[in-house]
LUMDRENVEX-893389 format. One record per atom (N, C-alpha, C, O, CB): residue number from 1; atom name; x, y, z. Coordinates in pm, whole numbers. Atoms other than C-alpha are relative to their C-alpha. Glycine has a CB too. Layout:
[NUM,CA,[X,Y,Z]]
...
This chain:
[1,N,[-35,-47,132]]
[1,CA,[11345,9460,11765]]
[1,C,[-31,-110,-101]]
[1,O,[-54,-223,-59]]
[1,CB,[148,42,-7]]
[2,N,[81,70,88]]
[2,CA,[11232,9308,11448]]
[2,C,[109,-16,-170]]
[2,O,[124,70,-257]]
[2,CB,[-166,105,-8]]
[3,N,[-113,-81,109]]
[3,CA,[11489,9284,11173]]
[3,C,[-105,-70,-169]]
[3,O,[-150,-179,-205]]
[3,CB,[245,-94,26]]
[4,N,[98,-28,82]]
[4,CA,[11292,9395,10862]]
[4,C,[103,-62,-147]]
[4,O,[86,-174,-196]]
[4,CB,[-57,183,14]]
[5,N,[-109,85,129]]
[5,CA,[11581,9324,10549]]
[5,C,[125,60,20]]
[5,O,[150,90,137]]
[5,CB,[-41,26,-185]]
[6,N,[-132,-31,52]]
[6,CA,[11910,9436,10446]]
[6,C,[-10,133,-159]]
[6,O,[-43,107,-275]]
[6,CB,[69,-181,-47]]
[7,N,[-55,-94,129]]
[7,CA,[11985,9759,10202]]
[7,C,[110,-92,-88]]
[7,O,[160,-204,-75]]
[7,CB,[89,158,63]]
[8,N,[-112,55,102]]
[8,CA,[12218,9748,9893]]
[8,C,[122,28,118]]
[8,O,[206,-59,140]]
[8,CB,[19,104,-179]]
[9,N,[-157,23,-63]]
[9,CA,[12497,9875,10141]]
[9,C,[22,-115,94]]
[9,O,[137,-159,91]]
[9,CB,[46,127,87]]
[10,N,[12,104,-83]]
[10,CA,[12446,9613,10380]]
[10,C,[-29,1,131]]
[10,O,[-13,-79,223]]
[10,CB,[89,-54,-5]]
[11,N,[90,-43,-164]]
[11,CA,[12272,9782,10662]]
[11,C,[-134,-59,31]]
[11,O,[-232,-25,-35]]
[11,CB,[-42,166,11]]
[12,N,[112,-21,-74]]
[12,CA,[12017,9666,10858]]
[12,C,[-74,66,51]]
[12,O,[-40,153,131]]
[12,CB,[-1,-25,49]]
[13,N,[104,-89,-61]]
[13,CA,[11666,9786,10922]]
[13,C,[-78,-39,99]]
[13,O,[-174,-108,68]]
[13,CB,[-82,39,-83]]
[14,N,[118,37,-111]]
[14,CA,[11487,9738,11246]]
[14,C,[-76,63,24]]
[14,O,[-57,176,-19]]
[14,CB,[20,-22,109]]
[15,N,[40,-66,4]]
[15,CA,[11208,9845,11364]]
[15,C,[-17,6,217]]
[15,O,[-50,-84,294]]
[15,CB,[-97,-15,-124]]
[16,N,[-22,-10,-151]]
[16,CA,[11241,9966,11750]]
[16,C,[-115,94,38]]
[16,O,[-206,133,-36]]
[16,CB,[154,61,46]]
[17,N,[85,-66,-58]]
[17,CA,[11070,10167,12030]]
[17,C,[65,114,9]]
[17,O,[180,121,-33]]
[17,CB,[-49,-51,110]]
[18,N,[-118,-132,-3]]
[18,CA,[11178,10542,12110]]
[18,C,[59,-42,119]]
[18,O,[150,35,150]]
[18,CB,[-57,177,13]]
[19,N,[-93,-21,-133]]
[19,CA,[11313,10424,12445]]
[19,C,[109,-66,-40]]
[19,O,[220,-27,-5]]
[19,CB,[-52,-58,148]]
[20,N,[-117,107,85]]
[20,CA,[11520,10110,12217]]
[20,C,[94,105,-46]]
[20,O,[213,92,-18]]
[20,CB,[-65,-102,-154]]
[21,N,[-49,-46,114]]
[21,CA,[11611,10389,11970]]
[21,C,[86,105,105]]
[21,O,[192,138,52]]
[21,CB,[-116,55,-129]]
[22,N,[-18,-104,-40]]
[22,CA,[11696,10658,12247]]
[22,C,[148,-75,79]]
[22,O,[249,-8,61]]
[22,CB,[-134,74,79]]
[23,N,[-106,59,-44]]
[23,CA,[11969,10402,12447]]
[23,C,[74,-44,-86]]
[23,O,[188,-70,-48]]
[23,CB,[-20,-81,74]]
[24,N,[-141,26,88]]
[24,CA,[12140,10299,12085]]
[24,C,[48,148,-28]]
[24,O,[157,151,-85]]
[24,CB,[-26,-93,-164]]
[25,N,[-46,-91,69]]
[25,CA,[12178,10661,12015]]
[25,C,[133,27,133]]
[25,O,[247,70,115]]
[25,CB,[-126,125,-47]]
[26,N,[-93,-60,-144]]
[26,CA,[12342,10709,12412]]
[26,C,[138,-55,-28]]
[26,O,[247,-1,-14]]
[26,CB,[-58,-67,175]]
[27,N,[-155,64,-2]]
[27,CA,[12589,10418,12327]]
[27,C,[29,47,-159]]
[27,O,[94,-36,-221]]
[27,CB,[14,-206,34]]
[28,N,[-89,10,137]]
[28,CA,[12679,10541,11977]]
[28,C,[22,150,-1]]
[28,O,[135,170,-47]]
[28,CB,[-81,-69,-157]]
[29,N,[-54,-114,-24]]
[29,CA,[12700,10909,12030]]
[29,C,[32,46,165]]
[29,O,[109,137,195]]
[29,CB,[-91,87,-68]]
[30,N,[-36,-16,-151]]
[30,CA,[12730,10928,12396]]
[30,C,[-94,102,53]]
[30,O,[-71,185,141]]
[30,CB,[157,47,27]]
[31,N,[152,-50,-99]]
[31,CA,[12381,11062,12485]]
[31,C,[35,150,-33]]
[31,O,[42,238,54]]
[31,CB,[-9,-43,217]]
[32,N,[42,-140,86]]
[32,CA,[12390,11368,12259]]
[32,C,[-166,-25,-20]]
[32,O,[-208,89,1]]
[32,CB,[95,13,-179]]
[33,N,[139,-22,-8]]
[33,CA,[12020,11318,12230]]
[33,C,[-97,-26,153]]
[33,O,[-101,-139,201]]
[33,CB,[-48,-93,-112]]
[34,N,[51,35,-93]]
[34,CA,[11812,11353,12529]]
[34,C,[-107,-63,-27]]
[34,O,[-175,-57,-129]]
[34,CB,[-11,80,71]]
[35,N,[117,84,12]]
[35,CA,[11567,11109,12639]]
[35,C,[-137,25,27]]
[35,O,[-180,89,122]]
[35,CB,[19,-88,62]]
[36,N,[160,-45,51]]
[36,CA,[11205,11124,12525]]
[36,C,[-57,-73,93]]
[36,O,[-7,-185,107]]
[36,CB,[-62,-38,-163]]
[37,N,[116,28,-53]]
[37,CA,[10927,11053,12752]]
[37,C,[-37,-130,-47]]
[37,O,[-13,-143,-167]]
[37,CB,[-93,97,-26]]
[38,N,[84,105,134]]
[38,CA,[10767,10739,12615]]
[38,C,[-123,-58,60]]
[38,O,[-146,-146,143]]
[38,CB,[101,-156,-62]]
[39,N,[167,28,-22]]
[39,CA,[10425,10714,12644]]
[39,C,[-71,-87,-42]]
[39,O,[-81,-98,-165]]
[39,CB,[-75,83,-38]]
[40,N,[63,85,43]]
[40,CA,[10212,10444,12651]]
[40,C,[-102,2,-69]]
[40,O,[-177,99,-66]]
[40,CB,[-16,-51,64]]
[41,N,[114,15,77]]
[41,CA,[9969,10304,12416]]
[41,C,[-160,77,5]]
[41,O,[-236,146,-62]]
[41,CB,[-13,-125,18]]
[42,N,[116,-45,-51]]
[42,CA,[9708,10354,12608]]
[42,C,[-49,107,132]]
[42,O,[-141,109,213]]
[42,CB,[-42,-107,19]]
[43,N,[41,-108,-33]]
[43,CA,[9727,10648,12745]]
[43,C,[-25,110,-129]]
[43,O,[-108,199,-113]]
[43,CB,[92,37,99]]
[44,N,[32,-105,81]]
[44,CA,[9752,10852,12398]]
[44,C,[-185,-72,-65]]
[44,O,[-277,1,-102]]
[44,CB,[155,25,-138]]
[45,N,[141,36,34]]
[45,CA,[9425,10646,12301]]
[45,C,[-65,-57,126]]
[45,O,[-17,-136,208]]
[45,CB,[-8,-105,-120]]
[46,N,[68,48,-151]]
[46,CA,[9133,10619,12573]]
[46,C,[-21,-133,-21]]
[46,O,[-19,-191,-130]]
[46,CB,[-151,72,49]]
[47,N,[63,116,2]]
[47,CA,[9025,10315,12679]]
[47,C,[-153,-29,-25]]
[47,O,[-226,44,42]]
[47,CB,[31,-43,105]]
[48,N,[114,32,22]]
[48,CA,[8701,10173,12559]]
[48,C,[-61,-108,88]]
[48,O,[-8,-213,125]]
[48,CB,[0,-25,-119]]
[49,N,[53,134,-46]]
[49,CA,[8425,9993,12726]]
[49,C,[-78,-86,-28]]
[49,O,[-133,-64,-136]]
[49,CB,[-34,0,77]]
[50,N,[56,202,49]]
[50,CA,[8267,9637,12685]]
[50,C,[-44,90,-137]]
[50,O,[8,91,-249]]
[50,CB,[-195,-131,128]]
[51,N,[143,-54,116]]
[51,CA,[7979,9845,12477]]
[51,C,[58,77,-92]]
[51,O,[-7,96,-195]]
[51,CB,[-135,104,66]]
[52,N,[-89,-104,121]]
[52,CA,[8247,10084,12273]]
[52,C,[33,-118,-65]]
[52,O,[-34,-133,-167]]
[52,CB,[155,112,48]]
[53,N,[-52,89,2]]
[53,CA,[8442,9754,12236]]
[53,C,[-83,-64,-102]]
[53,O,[-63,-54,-223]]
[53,CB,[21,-47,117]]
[54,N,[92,94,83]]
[54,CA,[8151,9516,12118]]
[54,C,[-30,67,-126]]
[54,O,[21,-13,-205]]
[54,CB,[-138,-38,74]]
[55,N,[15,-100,56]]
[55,CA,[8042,9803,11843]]
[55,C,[119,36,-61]]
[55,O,[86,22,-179]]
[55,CB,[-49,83,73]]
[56,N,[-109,-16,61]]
[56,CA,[8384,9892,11718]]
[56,C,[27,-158,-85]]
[56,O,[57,-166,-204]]
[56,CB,[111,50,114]]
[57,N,[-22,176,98]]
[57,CA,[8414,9451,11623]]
[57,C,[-54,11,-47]]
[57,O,[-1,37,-155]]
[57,CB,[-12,-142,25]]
[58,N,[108,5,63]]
[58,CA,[8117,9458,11501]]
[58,C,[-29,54,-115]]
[58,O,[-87,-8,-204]]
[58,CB,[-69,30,61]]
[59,N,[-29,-68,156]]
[59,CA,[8161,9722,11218]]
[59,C,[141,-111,-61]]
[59,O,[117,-183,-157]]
[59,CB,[66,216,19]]
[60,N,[-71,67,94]]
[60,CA,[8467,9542,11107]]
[60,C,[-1,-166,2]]
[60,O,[16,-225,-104]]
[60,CB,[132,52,15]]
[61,N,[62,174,61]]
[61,CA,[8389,9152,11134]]
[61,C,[-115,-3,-120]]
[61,O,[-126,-101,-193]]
[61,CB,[-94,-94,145]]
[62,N,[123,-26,61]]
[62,CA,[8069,9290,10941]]
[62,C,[108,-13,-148]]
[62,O,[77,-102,-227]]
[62,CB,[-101,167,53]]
[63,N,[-95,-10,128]]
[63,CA,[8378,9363,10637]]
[63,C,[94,-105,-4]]
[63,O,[132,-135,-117]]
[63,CB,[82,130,-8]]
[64,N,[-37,109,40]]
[64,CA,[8571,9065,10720]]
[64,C,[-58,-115,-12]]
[64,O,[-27,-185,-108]]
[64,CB,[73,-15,45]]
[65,N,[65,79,-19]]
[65,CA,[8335,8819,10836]]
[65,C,[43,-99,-65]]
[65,O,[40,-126,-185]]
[65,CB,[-101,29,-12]]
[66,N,[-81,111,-19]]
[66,CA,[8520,8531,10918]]
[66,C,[-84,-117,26]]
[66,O,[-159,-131,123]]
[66,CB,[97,22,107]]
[67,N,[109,145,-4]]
[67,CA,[8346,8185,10853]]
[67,C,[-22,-88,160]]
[67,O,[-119,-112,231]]
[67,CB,[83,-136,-120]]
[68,N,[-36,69,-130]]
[68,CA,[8512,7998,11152]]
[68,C,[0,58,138]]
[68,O,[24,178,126]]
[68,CB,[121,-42,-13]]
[69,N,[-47,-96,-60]]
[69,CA,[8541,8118,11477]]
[69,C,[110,1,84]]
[69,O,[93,72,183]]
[69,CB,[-80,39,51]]
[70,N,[-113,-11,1]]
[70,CA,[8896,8063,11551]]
[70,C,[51,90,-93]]
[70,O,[166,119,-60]]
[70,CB,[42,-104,-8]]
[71,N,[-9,-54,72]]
[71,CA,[8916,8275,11270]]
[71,C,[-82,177,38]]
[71,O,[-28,281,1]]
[71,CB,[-36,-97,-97]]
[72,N,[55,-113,-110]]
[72,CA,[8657,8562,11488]]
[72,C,[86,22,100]]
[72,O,[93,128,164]]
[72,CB,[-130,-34,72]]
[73,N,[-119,-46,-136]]
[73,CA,[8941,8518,11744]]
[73,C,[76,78,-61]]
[73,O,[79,201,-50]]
[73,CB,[104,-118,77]]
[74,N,[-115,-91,54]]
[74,CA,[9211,8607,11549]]
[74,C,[-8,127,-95]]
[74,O,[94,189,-125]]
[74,CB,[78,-83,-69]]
[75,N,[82,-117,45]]
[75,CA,[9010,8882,11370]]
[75,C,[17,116,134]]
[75,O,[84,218,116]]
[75,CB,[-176,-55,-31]]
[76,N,[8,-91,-46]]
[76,CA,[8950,9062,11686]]
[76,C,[138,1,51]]
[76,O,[193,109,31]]
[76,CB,[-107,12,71]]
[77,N,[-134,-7,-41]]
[77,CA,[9284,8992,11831]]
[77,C,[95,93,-85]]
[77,O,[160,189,-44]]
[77,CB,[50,-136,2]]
[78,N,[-26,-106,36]]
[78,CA,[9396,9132,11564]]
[78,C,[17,170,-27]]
[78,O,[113,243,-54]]
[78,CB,[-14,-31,-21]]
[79,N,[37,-157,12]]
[79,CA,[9217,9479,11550]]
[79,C,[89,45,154]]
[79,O,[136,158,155]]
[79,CB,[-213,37,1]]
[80,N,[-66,-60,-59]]
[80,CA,[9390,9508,11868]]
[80,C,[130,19,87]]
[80,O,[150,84,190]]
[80,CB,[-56,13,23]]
[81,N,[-126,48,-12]]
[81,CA,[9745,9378,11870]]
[81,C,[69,177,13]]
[81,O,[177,182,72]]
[81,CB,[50,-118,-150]]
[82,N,[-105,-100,44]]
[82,CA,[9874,9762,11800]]
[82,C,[-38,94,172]]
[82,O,[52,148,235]]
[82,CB,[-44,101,-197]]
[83,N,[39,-30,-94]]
[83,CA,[9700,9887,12096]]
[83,C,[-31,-48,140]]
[83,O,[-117,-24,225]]
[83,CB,[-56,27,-39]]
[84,N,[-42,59,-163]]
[84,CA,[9835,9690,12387]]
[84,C,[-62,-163,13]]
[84,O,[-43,-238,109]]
[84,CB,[-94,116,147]]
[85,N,[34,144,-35]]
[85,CA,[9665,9352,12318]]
[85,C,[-168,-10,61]]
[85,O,[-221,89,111]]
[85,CB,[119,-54,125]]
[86,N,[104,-14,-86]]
[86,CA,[9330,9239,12454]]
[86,C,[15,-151,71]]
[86,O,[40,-251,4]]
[86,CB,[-150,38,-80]]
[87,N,[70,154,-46]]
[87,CA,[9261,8932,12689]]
[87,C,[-86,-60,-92]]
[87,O,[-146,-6,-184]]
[87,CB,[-91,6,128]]
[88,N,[64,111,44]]
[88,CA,[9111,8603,12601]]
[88,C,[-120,7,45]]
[88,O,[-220,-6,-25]]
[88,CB,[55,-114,32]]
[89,N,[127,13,-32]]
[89,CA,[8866,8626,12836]]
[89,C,[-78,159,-69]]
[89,O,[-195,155,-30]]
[89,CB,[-6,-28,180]]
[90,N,[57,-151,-1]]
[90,CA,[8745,9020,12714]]
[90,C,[-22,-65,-158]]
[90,O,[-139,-79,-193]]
[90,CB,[119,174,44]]
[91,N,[81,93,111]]
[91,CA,[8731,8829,12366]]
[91,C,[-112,-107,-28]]
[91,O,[-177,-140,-128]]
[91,CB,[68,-53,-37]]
[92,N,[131,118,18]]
[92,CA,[8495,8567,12443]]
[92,C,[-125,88,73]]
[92,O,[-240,44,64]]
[92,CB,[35,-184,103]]
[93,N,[96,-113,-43]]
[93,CA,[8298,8876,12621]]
[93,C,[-59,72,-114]]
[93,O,[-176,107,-130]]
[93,CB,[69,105,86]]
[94,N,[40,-96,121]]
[94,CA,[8287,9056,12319]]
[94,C,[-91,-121,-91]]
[94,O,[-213,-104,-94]]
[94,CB,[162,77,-98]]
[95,N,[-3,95,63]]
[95,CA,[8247,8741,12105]]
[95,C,[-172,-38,97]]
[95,O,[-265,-18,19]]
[95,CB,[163,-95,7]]
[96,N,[107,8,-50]]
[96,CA,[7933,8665,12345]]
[96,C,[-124,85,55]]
[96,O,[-231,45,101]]
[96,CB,[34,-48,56]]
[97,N,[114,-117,-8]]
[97,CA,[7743,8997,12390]]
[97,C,[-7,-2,-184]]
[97,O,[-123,31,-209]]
[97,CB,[65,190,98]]
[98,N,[33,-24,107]]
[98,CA,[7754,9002,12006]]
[98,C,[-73,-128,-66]]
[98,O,[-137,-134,-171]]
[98,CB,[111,49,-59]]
[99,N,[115,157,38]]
[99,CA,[7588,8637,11976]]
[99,C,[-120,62,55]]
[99,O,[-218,60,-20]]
[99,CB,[36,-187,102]]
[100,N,[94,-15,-14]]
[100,CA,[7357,8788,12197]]
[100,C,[-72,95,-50]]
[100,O,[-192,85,-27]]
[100,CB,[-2,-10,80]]
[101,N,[67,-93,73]]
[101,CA,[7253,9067,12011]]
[101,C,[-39,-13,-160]]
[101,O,[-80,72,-239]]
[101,CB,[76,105,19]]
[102,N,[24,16,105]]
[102,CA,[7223,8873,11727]]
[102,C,[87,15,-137]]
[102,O,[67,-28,-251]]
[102,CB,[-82,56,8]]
[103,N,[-119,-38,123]]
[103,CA,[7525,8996,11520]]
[103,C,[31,-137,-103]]
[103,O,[38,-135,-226]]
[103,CB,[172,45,87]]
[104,N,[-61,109,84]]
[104,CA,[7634,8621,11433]]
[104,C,[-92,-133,103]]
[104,O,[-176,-128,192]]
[104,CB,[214,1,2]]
[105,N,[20,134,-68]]
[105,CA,[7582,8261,11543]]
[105,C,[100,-98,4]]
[105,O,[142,-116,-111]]
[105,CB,[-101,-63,-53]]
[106,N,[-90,101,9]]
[106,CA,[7836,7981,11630]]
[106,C,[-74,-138,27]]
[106,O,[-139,-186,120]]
[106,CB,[114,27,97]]
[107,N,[71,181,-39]]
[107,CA,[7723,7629,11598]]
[107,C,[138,-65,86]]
[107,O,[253,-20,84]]
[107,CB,[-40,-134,-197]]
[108,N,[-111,42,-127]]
[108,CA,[7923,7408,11882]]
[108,C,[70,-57,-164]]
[108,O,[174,5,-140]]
[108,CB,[-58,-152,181]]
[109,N,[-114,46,70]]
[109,CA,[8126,7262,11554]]
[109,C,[136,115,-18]]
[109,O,[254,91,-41]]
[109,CB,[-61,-45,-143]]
[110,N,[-90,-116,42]]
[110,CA,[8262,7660,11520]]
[110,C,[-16,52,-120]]
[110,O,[58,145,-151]]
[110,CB,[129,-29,3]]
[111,N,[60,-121,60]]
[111,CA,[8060,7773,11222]]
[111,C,[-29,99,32]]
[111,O,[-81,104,144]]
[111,CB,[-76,-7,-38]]
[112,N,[86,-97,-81]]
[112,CA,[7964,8120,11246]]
[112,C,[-92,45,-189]]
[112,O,[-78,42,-311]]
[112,CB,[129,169,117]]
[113,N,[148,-60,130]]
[113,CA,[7628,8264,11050]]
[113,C,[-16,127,14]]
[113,O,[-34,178,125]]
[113,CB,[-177,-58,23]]
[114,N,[40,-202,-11]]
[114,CA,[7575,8631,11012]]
[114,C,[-139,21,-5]]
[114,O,[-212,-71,-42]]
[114,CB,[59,112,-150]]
[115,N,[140,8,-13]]
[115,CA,[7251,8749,11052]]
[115,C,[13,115,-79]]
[115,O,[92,209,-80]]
[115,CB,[-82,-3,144]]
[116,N,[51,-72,165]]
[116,CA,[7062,8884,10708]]
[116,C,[-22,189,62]]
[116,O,[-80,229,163]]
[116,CB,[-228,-101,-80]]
[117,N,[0,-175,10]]
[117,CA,[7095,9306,10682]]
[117,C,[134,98,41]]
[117,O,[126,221,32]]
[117,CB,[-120,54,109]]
């Protein structure tokens, strides 16, 4: 849970999961609501592979295009924090089929160069 602020009355807002939200309702009404299924991430969205993957970064680094590439990490890491996370190593996969196709360039200091079009 994540505690987001405080209202004027002085309630707290968190932000929970339905299985979090489904065990405070059990202990505060006594399991007047039955419990919901809770389905993972990645089953309501398919999984993508390397080549969906590489192609999906690739449109949006193209709109952020991040100078550094500690800054390409946390770019793609980002795009997929909501959707279960990705490995380190499946980032430097992505991050290295897209050098090779020319998308960008990293000099060993950790510049990256975009390539013109």
């Amino acid at each position: 849970m994540k505690k987001i602020g405080i209202t004027s009355t002085g309630s707290v807002i968190v932000e929970m999961t339905t299985l979090e939200f489904d065990a405070l309702q059990q202990l505060q009404v006594g399991g007047s609501r039955p419990a919901a299924k809770v389905v993972a991430c990645t089953e309501i969205t398919p999984k993508m592979n390397h080549a969906e993957r590489s192609s999906y970064v690739a449109e949006r680094l193209k709109k952020l295009s991040p100078k550094k590439k500690d800054g390409v990490i946390r770019s793609i890491e980002a795009m997929f924090q909501f959707g279960g996370g990705i490995d380190s190593s499946e980032v430097q996969k992505v991050i290295s089929t897209l050098q090779r196709q020319k998308f960008f360039s990293i000099t060993p200091q950790g510049r990256v160069t975009y390539a013109k079009g």
